[in-house]
N, C-alpha and C positions, 0 to 999 in steps of 0.2 A: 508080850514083847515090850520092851523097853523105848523110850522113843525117845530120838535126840533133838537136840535144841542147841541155840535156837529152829528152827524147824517151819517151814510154811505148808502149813495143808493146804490142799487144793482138791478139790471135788470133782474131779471130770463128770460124771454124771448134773451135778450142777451147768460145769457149761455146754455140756452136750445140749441141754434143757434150754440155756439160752440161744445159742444158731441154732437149734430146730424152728424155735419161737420165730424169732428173725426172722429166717429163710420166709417162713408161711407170711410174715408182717409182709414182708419188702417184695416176695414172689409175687403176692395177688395184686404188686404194682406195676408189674413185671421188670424187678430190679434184683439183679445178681447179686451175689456178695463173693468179696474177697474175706477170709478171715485171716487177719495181721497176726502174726506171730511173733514179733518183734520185742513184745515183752515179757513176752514167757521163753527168751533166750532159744526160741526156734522148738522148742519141747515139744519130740515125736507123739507124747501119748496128751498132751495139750492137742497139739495138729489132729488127731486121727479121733479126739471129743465133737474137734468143729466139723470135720469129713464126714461124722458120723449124725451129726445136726444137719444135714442136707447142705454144709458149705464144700462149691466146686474147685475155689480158687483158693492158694495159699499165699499170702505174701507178705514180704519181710527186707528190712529194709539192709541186712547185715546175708553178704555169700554163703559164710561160713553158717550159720542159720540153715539154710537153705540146702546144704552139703551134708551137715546131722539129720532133719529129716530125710534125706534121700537115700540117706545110707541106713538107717532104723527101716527102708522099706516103705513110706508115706506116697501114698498115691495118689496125686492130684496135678492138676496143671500150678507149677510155682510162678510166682510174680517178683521181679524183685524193684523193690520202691528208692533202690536208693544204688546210681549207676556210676561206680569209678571207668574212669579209664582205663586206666592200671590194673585193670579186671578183667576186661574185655573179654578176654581167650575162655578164662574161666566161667564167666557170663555163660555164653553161646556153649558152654557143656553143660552146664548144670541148672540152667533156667530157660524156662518157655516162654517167657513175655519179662520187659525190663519196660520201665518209666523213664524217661530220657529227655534232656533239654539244649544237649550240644551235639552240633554236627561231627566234630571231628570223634568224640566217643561213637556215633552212630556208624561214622565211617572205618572203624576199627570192628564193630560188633561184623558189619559186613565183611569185612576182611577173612576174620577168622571163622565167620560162616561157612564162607565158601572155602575157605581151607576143610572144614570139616564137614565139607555136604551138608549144611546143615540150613533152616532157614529159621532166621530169628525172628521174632514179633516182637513190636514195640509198641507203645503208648508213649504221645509226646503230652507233657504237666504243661497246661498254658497258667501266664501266672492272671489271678482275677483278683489279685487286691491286698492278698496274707503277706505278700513278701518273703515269700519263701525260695523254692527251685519252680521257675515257670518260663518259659517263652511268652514274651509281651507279645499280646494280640495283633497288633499291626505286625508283627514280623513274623507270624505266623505263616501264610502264607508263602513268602521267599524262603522258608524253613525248611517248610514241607516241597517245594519245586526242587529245592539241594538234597535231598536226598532220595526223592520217586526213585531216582536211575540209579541207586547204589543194588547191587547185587544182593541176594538171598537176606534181605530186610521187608518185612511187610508192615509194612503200618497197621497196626488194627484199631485203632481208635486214639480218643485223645481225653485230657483228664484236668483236673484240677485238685491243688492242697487247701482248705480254710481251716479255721480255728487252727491253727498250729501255731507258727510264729506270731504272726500279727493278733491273734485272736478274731479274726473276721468272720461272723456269722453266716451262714448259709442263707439265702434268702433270693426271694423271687428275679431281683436283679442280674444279682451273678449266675446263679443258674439260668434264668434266660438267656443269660451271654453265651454262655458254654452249649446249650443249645443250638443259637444261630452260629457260633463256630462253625459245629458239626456240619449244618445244611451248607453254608458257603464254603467248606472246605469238599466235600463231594461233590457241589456244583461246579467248581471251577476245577478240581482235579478229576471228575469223572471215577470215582472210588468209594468204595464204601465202608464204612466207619462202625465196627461189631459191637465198641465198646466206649462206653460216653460215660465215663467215672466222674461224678460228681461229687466226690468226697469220704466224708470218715463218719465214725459215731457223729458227730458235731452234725451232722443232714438229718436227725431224726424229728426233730419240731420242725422243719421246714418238709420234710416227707409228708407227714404227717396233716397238716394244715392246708398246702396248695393241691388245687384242682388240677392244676397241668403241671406232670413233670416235664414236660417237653422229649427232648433226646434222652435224659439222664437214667440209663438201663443199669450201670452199676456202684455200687460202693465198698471203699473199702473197712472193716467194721476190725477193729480190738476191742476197744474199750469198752464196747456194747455188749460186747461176747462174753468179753471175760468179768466183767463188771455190773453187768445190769445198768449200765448208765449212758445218759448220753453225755455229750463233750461241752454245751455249751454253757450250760447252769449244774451240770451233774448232777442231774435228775434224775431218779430210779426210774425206769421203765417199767410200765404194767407188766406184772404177770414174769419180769424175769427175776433171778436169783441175781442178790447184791452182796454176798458173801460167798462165794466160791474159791478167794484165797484168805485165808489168815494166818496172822503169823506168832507164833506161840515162845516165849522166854523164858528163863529159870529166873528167879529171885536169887541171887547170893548174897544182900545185905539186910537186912531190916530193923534200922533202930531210931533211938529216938533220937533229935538231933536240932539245934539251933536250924532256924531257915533263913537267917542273915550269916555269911561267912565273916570269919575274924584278919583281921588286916588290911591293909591297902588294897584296893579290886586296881588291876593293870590287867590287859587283854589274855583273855583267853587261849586255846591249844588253838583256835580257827584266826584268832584276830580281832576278835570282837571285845568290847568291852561290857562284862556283863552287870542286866540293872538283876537287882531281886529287891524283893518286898518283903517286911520283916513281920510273918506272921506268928512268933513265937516259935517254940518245941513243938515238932511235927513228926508224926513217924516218916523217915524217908526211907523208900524202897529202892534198890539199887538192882538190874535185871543186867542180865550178862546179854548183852545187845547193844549197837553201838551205831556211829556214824558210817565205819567203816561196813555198816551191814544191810544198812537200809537207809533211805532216806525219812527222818525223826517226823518231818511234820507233815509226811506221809501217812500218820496212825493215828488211830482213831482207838481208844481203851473200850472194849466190848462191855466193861464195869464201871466207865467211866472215871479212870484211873485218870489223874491230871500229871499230865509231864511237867516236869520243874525247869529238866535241860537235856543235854546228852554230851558226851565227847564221844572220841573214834571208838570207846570198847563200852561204855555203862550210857544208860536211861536211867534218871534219878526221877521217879513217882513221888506223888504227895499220897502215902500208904495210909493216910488215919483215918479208922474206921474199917481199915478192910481186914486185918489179921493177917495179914500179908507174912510169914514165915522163907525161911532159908530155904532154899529146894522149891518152893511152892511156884506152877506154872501161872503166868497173865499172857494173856488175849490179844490180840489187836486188830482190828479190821486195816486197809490200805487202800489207798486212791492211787490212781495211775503211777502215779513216780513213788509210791512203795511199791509198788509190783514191782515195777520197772529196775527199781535198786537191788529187792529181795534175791528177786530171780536172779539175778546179777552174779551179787555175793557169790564165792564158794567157800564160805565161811558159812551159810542157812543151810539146812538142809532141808532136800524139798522130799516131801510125803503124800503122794497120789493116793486118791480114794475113791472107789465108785461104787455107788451103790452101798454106803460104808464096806466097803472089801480092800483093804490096802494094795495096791498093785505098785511092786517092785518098778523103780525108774530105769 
């Protein structure tokens, strides 16, 4: 069988390998996982690798994610990490637990609850310092008293974002915070609190190293899953698989070529004014792969091919030495935001594997 490109293999049996790993790392701490789906564009047989690595939760931060697995059949309690308004209705049919920081979206989720018999669960994001979506600590409280009385809404716990916007490290501070949240929010409201989400892949060096995790019973993990990494230094993790996606291109140019361009240099297709450095006649390799398909410095050459540049349709390689020919495939591994782009595309195609067994998407 013929295989198109550009093309991202992906291994399920690899990430199956890593939420198992997980699960057993984080279970014997007694800490749940959500596995985020979010960049794998919500992908049923992605989702049902993690279900099938002992993960209970799925969550994602896009409906319509969460609407393809459900309709492929995916069986899990869904999460969804990221709460329009404008959703609402949609929400309360098609998800089991939402992450939430505004009252009046809260009081819409209960609206359409009770239109629909139906009771929703929430998780409120307190913010602890990333600056991202959170409820500031002091207002926590008056938060939580506004909405106890809304109908068919249950609070079931409460959460935090780090490393994301702000880049803020996980660490004994802030999770202590998130902690005494928890306890002052049950004391004073008399309730109790199932789920104390303390974060993302970015929590695995602070998992890891502290003796008390206090409250913090869950997290939410991609990066970990799909990647073998943690978030904060992007660190392989013992023992998991750090190649589960990569992404494979055609060569269509290969010749020899000045590596200083001729004429005035003025801005580029992006805007940019480009420097280069004048290393003579080089073989340059030209790969039918683009901006518009991935994100470029997202890739990592598995032969240690050096990127020169890229625009929206070509990657121009420094090929000398390698015999790089027309037709011939190159490699690439991807960190977060080439998954994130790849999977993206509908211009990649994507090629599931397990077990080396190709399985139809």
């Amino acid at each position: 069988m013929k295989l198109l490109m550009p093309r991202l293999e992906i291994s399920l049996s690899q990430i199956q390998d890593n939420a198992r790993i997980l699960t057993d790392i984080y279970g014997k701490q007694g800490i749940s996982l959500m596995g985020v789906s979010k960049a794998v564009l919500g992908s049923p047989l992605v989702a049902e690798a993690m279900i099938q690595g002992g993960v209970k939760f799925i969550a994602d931060s896009r409906l319509e994610n969460i609407q393809t697995m459900k309709a492929a059949g995916i069986l899990a309690q869904f999460v969804l990490l990221r709460t329009p308004l404008s959703q609402a209705e949609l929400i309360v049919e098609h998800v089991d637990i939402s992450l939430n920081t505004e009252i009046e979206t809260i009081k819409q989720l209960s609206y359409y609850a009770k239109a629909h018999h139906k009771y929703h669960r929430i998780i409120l994001m307190v913010e602890l310092g990333d600056l991202r979506e959170g409820i500031l600590p002091s207002d926590l409280s008056q938060f939580i008293r506004s909405i106890l009385g809304l109908s068919n809404i249950l609070l079931v716990g409460i959460g935090c974002n780090l490393a994301c916007y702000g880049g803020i490290k996980p660490d004994a501070n802030n999770m202590g915070q998130l902690s005494k949240l928890a306890n002052t929010i049950e004391q004073e409201f008399h309730i109790s609190l199932a789920i104390i989400s303390g974060g993302n892949s970015a929590n695995y060096e602070w998992c890891q190293s502290t003796q008390d995790k206090g409250r913090v019973n869950n997290l939410r993990l991609g990066e970990s899953i799909l990647l073998g990494r943690e978030s904060v230094g992007r660190t392989a993790i013992p023992g998991l698989h750090t190649k589960a996606f990569q992404i494979v291109a055609e060569v269509i140019e290969s010749k020899k070529k000045p590596s200083f361009p001729t004429g005035q240099i003025c801005q580029d297709a992006f805007g940019n004014v480009p420097i280069f450095q004048d290393q003579g006649i080089l073989q340059r390799v030209i790969i039918a792969l683009g901006r518009q398909d991935v994100l470029v410095s997202g890739l990592t050459s598995v032969t240690n091919l050096e990127i020169l540049g890229a625009s929206s349709d070509h990657i121009i390689l420094n090929g000398e030495n390698q015999g790089l020919q027309n037709g011939d495939e190159v490699t690439f591994n991807l960190d977060y935001g080439g998954l994130l782009s790849a999977m993206t595309s509908p211009f990649v195609k994507k090629h599931f594997v397990f077990r080396d067994s190709y399985i139809a998407a």
